[in-house]
C-alpha positions as MATLAB code, in Angstrom:
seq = 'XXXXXXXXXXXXXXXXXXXXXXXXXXXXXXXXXXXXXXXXXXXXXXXXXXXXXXXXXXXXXXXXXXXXXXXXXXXXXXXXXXXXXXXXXXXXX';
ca = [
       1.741   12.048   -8.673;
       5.127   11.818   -7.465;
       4.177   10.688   -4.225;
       1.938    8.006   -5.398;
       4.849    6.686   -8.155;
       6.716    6.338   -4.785;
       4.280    4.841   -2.852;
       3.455    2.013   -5.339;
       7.674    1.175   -5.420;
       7.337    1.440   -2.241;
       4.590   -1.307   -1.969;
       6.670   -3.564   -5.015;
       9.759   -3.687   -2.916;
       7.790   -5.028    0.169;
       5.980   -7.513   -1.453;
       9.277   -8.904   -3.355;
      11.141   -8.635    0.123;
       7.948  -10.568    2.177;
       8.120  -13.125   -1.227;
      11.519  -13.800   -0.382;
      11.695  -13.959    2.486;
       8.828  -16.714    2.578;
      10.271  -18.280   -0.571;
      14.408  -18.332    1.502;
      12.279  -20.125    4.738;
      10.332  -22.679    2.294;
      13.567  -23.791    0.213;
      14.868  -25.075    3.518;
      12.246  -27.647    4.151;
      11.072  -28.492    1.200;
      12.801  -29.177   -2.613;
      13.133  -26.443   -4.765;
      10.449  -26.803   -7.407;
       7.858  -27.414   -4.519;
       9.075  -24.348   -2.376;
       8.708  -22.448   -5.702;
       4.787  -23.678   -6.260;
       4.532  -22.562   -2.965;
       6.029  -19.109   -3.334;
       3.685  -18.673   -6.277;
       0.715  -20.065   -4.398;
       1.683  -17.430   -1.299;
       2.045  -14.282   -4.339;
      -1.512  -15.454   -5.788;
      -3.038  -15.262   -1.913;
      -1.357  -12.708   -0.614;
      -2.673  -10.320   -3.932;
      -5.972  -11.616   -3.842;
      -6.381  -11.038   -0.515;
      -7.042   -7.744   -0.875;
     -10.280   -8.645   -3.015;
     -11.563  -11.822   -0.914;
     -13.604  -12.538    1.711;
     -12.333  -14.640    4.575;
     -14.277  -17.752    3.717;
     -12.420  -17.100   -0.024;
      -8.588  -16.680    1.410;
      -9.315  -20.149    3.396;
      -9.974  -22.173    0.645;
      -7.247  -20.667   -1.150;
      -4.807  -21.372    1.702;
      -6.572  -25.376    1.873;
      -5.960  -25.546   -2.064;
      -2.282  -24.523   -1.683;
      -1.710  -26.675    1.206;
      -3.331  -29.927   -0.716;
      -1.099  -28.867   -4.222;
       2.204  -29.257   -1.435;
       1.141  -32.253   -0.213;
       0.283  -33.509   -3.751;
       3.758  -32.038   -4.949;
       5.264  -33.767   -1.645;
       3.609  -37.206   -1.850;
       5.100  -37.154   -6.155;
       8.523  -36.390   -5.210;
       8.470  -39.333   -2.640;
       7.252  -41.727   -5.046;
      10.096  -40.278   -7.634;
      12.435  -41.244   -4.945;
      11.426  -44.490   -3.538;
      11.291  -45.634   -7.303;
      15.035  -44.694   -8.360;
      15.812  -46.295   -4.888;
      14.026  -49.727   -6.510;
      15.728  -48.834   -9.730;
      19.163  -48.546   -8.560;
      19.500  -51.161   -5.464;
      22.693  -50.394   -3.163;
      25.676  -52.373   -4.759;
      27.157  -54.747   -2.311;
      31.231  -54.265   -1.708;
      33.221  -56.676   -2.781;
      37.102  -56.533   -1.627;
];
């Protein structure tokens, strides 16, 4: 039993290091709540995996790519509308 209790920490400490490790890559290229989504989205794929067929992991992989794009198209709107809210100020001297 011992050997099986060590296996399975074993197996937790990969996964956190591989969700880290994905999540540390993401954050650089994307904002922080969508690299987060994404982390999740790569956790929910990566365990179901295990249990899917190929056609299954596919669509899960096209359903996490359309939520970033989703998550990616809102935070441009949020910024082009505080842009329209708060116009430059000109300088005066």
């Amino acid at each position: 039993m011992e050997s099986r209790a060590e296996n399975v920490v074993k197996n937790i400490g990969a996964v956190a290091e591989a969700t880290s490790i994905f999540y540390n890559a993401i954050v650089k290229q994307v904002p922080k709540d969508v690299a987060l989504i994404l982390t999740q989205h790569f956790m929910d794929v990566s365990i179901a995996r295990r249990n899917m067929p190929p056609a299954q992991i596919a669509q899960a992989a096209a359903a996490a790519e359309a939520r970033r794009r989703e998550l990616e198209k809102r935070r441009q709107a949020q910024e082009e509308q505080e842009k329209a809210e708060d116009p430059p100020r000109e300088e005066t001297t």
